[in-house]
Rosetta silent file (secondary structure, phi, psi, omega in degrees, C-alpha in Angstrom):
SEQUENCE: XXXXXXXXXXXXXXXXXXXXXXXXXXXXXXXXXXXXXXXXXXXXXXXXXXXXXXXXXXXXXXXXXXXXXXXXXXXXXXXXXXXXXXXXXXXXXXXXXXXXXXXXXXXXXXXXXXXXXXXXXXXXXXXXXXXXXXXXXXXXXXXXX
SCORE:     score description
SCORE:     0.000 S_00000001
   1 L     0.000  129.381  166.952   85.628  100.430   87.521 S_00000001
   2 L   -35.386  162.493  150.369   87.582  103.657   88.778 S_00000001
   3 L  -111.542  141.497 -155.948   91.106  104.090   87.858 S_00000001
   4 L   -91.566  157.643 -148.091   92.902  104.025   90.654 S_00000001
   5 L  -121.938   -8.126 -156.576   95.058  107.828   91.277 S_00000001
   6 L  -138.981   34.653  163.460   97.715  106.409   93.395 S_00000001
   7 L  -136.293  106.883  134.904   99.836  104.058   91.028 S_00000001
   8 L   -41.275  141.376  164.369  100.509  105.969   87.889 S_00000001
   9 L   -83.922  -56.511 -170.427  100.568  104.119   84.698 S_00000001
  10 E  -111.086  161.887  170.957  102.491  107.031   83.566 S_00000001
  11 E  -126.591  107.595  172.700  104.879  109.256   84.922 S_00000001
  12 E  -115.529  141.789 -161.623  106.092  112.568   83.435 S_00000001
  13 E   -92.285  140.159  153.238  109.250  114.601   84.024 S_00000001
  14 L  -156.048  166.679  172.556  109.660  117.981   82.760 S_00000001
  15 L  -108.643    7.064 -153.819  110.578  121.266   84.572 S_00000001
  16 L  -131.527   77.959  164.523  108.154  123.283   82.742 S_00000001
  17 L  -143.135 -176.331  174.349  104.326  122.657   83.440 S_00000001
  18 L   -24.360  132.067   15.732  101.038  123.973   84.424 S_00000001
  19 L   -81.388  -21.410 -158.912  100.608  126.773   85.746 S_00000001
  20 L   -76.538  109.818 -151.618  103.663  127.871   83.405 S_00000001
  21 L  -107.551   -1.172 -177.119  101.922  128.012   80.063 S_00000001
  22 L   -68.637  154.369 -145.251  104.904  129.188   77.747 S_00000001
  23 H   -24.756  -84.341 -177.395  106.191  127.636   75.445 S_00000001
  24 H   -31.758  -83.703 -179.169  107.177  124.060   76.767 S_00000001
  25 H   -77.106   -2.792  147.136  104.451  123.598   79.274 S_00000001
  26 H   -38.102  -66.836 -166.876  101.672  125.265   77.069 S_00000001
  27 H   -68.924  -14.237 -151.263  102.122  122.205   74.382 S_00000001
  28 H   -89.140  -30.099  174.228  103.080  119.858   77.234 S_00000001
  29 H   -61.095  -37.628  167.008  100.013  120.778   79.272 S_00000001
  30 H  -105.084   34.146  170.847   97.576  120.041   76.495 S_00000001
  31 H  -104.349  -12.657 -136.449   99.124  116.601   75.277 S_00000001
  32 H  -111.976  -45.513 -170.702   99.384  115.496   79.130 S_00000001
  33 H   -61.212  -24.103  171.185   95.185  117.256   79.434 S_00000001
  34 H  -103.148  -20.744  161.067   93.908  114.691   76.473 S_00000001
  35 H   -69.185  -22.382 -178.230   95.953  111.994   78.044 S_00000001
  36 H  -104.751  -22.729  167.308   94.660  112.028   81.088 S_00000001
  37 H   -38.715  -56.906 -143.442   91.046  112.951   79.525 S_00000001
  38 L   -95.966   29.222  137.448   90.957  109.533   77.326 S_00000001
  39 L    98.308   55.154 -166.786   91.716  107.677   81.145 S_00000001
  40 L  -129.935  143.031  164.128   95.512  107.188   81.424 S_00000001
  41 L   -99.407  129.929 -170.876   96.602  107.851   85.227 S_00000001
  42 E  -125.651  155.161 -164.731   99.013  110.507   84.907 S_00000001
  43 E  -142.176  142.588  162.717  101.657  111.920   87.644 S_00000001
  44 E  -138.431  161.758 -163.765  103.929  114.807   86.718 S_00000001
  45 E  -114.863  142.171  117.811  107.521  116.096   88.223 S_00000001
  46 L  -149.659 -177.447 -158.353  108.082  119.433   87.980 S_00000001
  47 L   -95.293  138.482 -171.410  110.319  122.542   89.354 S_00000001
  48 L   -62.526  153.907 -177.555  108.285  124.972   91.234 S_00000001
  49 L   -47.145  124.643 -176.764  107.270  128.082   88.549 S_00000001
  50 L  -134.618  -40.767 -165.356  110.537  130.130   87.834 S_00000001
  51 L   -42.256  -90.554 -156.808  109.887  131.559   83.833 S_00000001
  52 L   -55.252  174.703  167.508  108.130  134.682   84.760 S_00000001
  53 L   -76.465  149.714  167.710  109.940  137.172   87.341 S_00000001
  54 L    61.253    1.739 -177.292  108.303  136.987   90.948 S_00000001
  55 L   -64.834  154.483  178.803  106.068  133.557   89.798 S_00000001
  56 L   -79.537  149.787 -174.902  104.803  132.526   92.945 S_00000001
  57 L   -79.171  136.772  162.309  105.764  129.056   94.744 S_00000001
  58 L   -89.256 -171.964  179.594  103.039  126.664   93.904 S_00000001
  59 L   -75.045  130.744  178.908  101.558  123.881   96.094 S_00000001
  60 L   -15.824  -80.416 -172.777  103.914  120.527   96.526 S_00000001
  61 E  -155.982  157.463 -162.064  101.408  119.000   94.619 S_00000001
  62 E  -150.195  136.884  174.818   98.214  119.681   93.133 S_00000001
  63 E   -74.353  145.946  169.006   95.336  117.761   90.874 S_00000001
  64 E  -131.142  123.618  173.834   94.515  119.882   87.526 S_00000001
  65 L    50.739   32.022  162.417   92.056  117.963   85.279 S_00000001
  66 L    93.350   -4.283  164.010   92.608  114.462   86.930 S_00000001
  67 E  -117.867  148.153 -170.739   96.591  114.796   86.730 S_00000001
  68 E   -63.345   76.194  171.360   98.695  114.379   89.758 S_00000001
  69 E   -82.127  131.081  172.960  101.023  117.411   89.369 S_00000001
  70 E  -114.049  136.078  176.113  104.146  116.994   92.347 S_00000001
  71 L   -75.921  159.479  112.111  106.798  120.351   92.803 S_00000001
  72 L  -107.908  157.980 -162.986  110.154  119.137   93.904 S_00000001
  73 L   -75.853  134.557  165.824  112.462  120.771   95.287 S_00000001
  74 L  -154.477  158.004  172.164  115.377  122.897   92.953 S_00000001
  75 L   -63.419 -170.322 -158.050  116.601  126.148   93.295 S_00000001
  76 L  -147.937   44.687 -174.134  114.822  129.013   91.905 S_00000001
  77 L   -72.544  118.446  169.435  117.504  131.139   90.615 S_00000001
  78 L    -7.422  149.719  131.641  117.431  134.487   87.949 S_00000001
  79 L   -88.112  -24.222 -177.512  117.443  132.403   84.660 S_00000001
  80 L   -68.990   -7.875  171.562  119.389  135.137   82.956 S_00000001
  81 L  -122.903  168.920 -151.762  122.239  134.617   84.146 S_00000001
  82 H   -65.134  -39.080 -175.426  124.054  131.208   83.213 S_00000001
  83 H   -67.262  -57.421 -158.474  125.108  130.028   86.657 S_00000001
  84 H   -69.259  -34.567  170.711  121.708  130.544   88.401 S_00000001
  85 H   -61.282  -55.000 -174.273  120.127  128.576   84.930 S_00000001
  86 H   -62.843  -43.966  174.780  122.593  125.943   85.284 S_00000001
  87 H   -54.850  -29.597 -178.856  122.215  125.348   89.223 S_00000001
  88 H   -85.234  -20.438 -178.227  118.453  125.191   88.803 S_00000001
  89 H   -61.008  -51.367 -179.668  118.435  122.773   85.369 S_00000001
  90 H   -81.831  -18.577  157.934  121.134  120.481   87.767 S_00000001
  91 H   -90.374   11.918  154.469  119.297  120.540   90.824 S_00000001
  92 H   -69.433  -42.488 -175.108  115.834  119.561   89.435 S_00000001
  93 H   -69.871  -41.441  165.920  117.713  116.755   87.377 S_00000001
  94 H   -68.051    2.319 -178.007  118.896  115.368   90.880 S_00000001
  95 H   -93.664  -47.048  176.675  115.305  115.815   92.677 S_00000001
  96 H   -28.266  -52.885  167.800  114.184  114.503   89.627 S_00000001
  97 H   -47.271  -78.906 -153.730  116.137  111.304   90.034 S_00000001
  98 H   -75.450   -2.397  149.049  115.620  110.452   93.556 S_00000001
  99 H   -36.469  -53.983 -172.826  112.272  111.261   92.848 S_00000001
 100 H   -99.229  -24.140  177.700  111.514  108.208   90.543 S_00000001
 101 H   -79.231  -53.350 -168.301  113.803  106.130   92.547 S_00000001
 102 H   -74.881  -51.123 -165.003  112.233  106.003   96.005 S_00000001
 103 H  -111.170   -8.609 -169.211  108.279  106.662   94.437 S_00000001
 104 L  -151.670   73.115  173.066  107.691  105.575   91.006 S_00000001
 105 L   -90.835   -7.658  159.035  109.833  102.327   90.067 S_00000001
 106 L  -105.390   23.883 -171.915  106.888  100.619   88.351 S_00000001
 107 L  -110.897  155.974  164.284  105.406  103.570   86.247 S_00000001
 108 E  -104.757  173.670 -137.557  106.619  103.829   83.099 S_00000001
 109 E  -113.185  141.111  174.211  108.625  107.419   82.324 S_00000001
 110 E  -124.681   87.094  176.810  107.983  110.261   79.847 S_00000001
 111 E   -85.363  119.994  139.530  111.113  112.354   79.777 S_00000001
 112 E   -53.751  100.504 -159.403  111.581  115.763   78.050 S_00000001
 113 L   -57.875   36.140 -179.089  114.783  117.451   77.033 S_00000001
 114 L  -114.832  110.575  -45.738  113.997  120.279   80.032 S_00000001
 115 L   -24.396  159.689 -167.724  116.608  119.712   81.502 S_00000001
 116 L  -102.735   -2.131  106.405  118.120  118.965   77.982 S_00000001
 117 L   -59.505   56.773 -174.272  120.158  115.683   79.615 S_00000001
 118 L  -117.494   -7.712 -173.861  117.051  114.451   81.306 S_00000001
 119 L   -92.747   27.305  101.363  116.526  111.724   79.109 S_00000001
 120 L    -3.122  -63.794 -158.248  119.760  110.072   80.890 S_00000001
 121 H   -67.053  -73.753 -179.816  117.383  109.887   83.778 S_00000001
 122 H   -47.763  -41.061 -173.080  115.358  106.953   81.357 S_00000001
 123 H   -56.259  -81.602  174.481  118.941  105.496   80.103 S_00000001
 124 H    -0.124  -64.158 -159.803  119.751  105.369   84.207 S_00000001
 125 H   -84.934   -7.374  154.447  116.259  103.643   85.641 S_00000001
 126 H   -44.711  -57.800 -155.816  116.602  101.044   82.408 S_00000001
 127 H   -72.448  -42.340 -167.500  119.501  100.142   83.107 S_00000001
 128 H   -60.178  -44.282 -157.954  119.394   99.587   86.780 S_00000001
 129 H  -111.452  -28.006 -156.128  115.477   98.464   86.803 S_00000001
 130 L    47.970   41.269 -171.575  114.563   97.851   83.515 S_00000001
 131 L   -68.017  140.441  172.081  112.218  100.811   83.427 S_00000001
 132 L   -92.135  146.040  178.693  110.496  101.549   80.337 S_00000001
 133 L  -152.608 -168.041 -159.262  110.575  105.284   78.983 S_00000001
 134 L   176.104  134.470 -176.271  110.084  107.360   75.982 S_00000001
 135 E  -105.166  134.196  141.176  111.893  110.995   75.211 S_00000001
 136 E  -128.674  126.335 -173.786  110.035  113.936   73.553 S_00000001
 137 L  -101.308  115.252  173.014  112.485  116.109   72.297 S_00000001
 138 L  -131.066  129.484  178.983  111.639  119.941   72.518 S_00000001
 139 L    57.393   21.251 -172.041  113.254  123.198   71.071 S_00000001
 140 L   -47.216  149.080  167.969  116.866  121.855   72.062 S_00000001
 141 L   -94.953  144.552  174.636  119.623  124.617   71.855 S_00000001
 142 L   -83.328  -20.105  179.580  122.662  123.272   70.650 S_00000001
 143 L   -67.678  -21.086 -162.110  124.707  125.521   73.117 S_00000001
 144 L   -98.630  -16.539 -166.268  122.538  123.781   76.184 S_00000001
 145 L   -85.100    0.000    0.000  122.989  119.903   74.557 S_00000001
């Protein structure tokens, strides 16, 4: 029987994935690429490409290897300097949100510390929903926690 592409079982948030292979979404892209290989439906949020200079916007959303990547919207600011880092980390964590509230209240949630308070976003749709979720915590800075 197919698996069906348009229920996730899982859904994961990060701001950092394919195409942006550096650090974060390098390892995240080939845990999430054997996950959806052994036939897991997989959906992932992330922030349109900003790590390189100039990366190009990618498409709203796009399949890579049978997972469902979707862009939302956040700003796209310089990361070097602190304001334009912070404005883009808090508006992805609010697209982020109303993301999973309005489309994916029955999947359960894989949260990442990119934003480094995104696993909030799992305390949050628990409490209200009784969503299930699971944190992987990567490279936090103690200045950004």
């Amino acid at each position: 029987m197919p698996i069906e592409r348009n229920k996730p079982d899982l859904v994961i948030v990060c701001q950092v994935f394919y195409p942006e292979l550096i650090s974060t979404g390098q390892t995240l892209t080939e845990l999430v690429e054997e996950l959806s290989a052994s036939g897991l439906n997989i959906t992932v949020i992330a922030s349109q490409p900003t790590l390189l200079a100039g990366s190009k916007k990618a498409p709203k959303e796009i399949n890579y290897k049978g997972i469902r990547i979707v862009r939302i919207w956040s700003t796209r600011l310089p990361k070097t300097v602190f304001i334009g880092k912070l404005l883009n980390l808090c508006t992805f964590f609010i697209s982020a949100n109303l993301e999973i509230l309005f489309k994916y209240s029955k999947s359960q949630l894989l949260l990442l510390t990119n934003p480094p308070y995104l696993p909030l976003t799992g305390w949050l749709f628990n409490l209200i929903r009784n969503q299930t979720f699971g944190v992987i915590l990567f490279d936090i800075m103690p200045e950004q926690a």
